[in-house]
C-alpha positions in Angstrom: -0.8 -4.4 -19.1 1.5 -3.3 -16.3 5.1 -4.0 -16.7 5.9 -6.9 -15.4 7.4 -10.0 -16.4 5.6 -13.3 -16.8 6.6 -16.2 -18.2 4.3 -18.5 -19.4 2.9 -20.8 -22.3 -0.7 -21.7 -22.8 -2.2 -22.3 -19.3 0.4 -20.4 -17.6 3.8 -20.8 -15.9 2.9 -18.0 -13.3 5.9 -15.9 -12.8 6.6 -13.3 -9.7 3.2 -11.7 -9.3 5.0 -9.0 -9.1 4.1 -5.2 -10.0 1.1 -3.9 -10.1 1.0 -3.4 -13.9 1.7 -1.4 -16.5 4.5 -0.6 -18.3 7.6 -2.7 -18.6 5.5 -5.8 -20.8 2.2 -4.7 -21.8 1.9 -7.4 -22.0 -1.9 -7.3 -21.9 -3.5 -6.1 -18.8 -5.9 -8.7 -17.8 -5.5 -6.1 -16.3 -8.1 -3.3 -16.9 -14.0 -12.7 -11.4 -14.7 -9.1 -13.1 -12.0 -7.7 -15.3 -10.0 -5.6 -12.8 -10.0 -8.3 -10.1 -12.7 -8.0 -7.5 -14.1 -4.7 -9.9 -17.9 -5.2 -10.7 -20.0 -4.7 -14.3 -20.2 -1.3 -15.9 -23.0 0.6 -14.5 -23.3 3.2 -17.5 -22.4 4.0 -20.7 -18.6 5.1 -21.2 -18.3 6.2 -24.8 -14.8 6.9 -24.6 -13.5 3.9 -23.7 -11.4 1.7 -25.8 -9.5 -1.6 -26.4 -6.7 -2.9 -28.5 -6.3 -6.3 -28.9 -3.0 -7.7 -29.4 -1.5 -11.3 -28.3 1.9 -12.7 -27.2 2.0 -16.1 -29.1 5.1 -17.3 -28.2 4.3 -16.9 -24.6 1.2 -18.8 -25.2 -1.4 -15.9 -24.6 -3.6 -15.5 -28.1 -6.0 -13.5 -27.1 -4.8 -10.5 -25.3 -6.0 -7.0 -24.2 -5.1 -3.3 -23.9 -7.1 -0.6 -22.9 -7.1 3.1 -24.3 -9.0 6.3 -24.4 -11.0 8.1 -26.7 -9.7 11.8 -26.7 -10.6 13.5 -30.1 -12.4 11.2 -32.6 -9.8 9.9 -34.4 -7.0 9.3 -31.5 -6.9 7.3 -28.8 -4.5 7.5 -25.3 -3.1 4.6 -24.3 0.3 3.5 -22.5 3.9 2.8 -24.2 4.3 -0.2 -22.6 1.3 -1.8 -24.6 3.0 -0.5 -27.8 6.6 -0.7 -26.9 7.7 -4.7 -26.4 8.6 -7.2 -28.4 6.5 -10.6 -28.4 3.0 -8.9 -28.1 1.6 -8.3 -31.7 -1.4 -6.1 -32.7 -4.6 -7.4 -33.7 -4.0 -3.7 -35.9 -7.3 -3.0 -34.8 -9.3 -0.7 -31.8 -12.5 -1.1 -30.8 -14.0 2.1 -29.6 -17.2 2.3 -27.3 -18.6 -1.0 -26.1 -19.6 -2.3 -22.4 -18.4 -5.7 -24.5 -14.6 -6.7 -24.7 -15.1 -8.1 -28.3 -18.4 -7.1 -29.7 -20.2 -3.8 -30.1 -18.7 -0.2 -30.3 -17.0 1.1 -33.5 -13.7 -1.4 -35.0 -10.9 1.2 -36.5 -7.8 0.1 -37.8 -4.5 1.4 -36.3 -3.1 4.1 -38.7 -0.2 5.5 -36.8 1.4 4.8 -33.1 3.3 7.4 -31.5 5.0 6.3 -28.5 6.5 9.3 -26.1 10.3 9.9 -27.1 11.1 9.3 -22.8 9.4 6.1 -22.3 11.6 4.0 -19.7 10.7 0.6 -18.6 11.0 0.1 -14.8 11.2 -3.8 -15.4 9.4 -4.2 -11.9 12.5 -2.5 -10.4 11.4 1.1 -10.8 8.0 2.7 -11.9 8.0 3.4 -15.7 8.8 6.7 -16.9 6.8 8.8 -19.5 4.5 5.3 -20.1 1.8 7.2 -22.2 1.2 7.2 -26.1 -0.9 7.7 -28.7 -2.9 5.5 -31.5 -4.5 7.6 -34.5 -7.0 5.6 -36.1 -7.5 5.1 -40.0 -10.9 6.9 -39.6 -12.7 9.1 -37.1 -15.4 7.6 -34.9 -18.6 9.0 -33.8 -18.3 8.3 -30.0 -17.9 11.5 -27.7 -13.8 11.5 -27.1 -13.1 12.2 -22.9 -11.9 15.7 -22.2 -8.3 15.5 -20.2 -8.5 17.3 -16.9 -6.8 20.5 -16.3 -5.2 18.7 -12.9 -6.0 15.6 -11.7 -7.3 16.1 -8.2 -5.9 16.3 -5.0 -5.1 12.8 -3.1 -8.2 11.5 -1.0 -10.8 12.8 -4.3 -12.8 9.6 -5.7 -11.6 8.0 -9.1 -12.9 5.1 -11.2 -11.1 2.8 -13.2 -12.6 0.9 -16.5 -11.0 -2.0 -18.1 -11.2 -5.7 -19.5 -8.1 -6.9 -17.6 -7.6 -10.1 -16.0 -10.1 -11.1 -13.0 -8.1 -13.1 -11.0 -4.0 -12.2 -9.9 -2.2 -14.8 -11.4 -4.0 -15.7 -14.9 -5.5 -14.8 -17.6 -9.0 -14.7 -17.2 -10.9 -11.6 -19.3 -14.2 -10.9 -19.0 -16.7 -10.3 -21.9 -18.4 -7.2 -19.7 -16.2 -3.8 -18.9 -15.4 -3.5 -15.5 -15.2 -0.6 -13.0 -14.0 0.0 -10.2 -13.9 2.9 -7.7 -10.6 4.0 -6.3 -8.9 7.5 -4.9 -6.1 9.2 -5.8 -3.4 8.5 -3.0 -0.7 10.7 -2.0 3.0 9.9 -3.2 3.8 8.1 0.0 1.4 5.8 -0.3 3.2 3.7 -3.2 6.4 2.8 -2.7 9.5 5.6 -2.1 9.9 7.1 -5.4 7.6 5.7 -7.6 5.1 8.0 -7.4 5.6 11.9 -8.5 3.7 14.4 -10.3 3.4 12.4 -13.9 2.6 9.1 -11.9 -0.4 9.2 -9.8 -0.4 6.8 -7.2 -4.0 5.2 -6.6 -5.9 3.3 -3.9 -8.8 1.2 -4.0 -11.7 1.7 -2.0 -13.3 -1.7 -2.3 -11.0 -4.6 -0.5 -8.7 -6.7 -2.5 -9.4 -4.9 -6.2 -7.3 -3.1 -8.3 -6.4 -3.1 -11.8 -4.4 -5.7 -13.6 -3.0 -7.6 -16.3 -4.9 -6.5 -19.8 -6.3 -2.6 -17.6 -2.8 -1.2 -18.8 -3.1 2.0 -21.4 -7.1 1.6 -19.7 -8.8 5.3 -18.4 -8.8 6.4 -14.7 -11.6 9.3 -14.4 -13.0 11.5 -12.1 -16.1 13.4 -12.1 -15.3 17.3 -13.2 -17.1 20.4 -12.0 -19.8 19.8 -15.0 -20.6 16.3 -13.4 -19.0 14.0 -16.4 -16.0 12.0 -16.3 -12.5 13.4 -17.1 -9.7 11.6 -17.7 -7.1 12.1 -15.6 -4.7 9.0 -15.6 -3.7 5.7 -17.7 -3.0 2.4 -16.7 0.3 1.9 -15.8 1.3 -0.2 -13.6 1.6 -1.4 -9.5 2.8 1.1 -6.6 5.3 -0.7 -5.3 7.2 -3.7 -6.7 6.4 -8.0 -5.8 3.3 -7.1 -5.1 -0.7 -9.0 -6.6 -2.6 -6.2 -8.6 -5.3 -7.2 -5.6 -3.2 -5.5 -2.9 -2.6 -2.7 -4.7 -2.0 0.2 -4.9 -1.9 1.4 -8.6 0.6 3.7 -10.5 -1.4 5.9 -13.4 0.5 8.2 -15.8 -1.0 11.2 -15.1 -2.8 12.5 -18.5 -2.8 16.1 -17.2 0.8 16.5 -16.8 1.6 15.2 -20.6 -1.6 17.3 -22.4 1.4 19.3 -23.9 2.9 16.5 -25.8 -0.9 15.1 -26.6 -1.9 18.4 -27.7 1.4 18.7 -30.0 1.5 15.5 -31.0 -2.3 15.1 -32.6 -1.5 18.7 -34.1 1.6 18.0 -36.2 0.4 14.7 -37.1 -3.4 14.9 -38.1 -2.6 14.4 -41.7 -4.9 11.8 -43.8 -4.5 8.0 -42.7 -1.6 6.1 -44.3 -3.0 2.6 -44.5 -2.4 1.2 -47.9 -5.8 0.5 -49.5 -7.2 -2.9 -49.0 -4.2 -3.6 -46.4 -5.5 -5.7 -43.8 -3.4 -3.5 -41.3 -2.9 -0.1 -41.0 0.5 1.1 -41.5 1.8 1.6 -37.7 4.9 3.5 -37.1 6.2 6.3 -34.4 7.2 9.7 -35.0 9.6 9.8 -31.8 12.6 8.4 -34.1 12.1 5.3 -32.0 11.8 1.7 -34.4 8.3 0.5 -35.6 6.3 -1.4 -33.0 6.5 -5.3 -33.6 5.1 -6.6 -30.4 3.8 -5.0 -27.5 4.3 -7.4 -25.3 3.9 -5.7 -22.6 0.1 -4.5 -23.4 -0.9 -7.6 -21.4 -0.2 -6.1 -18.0 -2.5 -3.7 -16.3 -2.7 -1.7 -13.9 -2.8 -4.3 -10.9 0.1 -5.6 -10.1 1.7 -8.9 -10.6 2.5 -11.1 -13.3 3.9 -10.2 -16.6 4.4 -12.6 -19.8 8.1 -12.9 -19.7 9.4 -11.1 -23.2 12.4 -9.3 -24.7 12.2 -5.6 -24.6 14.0 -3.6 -26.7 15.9 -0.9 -25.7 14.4 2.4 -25.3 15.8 5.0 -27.8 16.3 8.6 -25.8 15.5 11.8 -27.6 16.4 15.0 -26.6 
């Protein structure tokens, strides 16, 4: 979900179709028609790719979306924002794998969440800062986990981005069948003046009117490495440039490159054995960045297109040193 703020109940008060999408609601990223508006069907197999379900029942969404990626086989990358908000709630699950939003692939249940310590919501005034965490599941998968590109490449090289997001602008409308669609990474001045930098990629579609959206955010951008397969190189954030439909783009992507540090750290000081009580129906989920437990992630529903966002109280972001 891009970070945006949308207020509505069950069919939808539509709200500023504002930023592209990620990080401010999460509010499921109908974003990541096609999911992605104007994307088209999966056209191979992308073992890597995940999605957490989570919903924003007082806002009158119930059946909401995040995406995520598969980077060792018991972790998945996703963005703060879809952990981060208050009024989205976990499903507790992930589903790991499928070209099907809810079928198929490998179900885990969330273990731990660990949200990055810097995370800012822009709240559509500002791109979101440090928007990237990480899920450990209760159990490792077999899927082949995505490597993380050394550098993400240099703007004008072809991308692709994969999620269950939102179809059309201003609703919720998911699709059954993962979505793709192929973009390029843009230079800095092509989102708007200081929202893109060298954690935030900005990104520009290739095909017209498309571009992630609401229930893409935390969702994969890739790009072919020198070996030919995908590498993962950015996640769903949110839009370019603020008031702005995810179809008119561009797209803001938290660069996975520039945080493999904290990833790397991260997964290594906490790979110890799931802590999901046995028989629990969800896995404990907590943070290690001495911010509080995750209640709602409302802003999961916003992806990386640009527009609406479920209207929800944030909490306030906790700084760390």
């Amino acid at each position: 979900m891009f970070s945006f703020k949308l207020s509505r109940r069950r069919t939808a008060r539509t709200a500023a179709v504002g930023a592209l999408a990620a990080a401010a609601c999460a509010t499921v990223m109908a974003g990541s028609a096609s999911a992605i508006v104007n994307g088209s069907d999966s056209t191979e197999s992308y073992p890597f790719m995940a999605t957490i379900p989570e919903s924003a029942p007082e806002q009158g969404l119930i059946d909401g979306n995040c995406g995520a990626s598969l980077i060792d086989q018991q972790w998945v990358l996703t963005a703060a924002h879809c952990l981060k908000v208050e009024g989205i709630k976990l499903d507790g699950i992930v589903r790991v794998g499928s070209d099907h939003r809810k079928s198929g692939g490998t179900v885990r249940k969330i273990d731990r969440t660990f949200v990055h310590p810097g995370y800012v919501n822009g709240d559509n005034k500002a791109a979101n800062k440090n928007d990237i965490a990480l899920i450990r599941l209760d159990r490792p998968v077999a899927q082949q986990p995505i490597k993380i590109a050394k550098q993400a490449g240099k703007p004008g090289t072809p991308t692709r981005l994969l999620g269950f997001g939102t179809t059309v602008d201003t609703d919720f409308k998911f699709p059954d069948r993962l979505q793709e669609l192929n973009t390029r990474r843009g230079a800095e001045s092509e989102c708007a003046p200081g929202w893109a930098d060298r954690t935030r990629l900005c990104t520009i579609t290739t095909v017209p009117k498309a571009m992630a959206c609401f229930g893409d955010s935390g969702g994969p951008q890739v790009q072919k490495g020198r070996d030919g397969r995908w590498e993962l190189i950015g996640v769903t954030s949110g839009p370019g440039a603020p008031n702005v439909p995810c179809s008119q783009g561009p797209g803001l992507y938290t660069s996975a490159p520039a945080y493999a540090g904290w990833i790397d750290r991260t997964m290594k000081t906490n790979s110890a054995q799931p802590t999901a009580a046995k028989g629990s129906d969800l896995a404990e989920t907590g943070t290690n960045d001495n911010t509080a437990a995750i209640a709602g992630v409302a802003a999961a529903l916003i992806a990386a297109g640009g527009g609406t966002a479920v209207a929800v109280r944030r909490r306030k972001t906790r700084r760390t040193a």
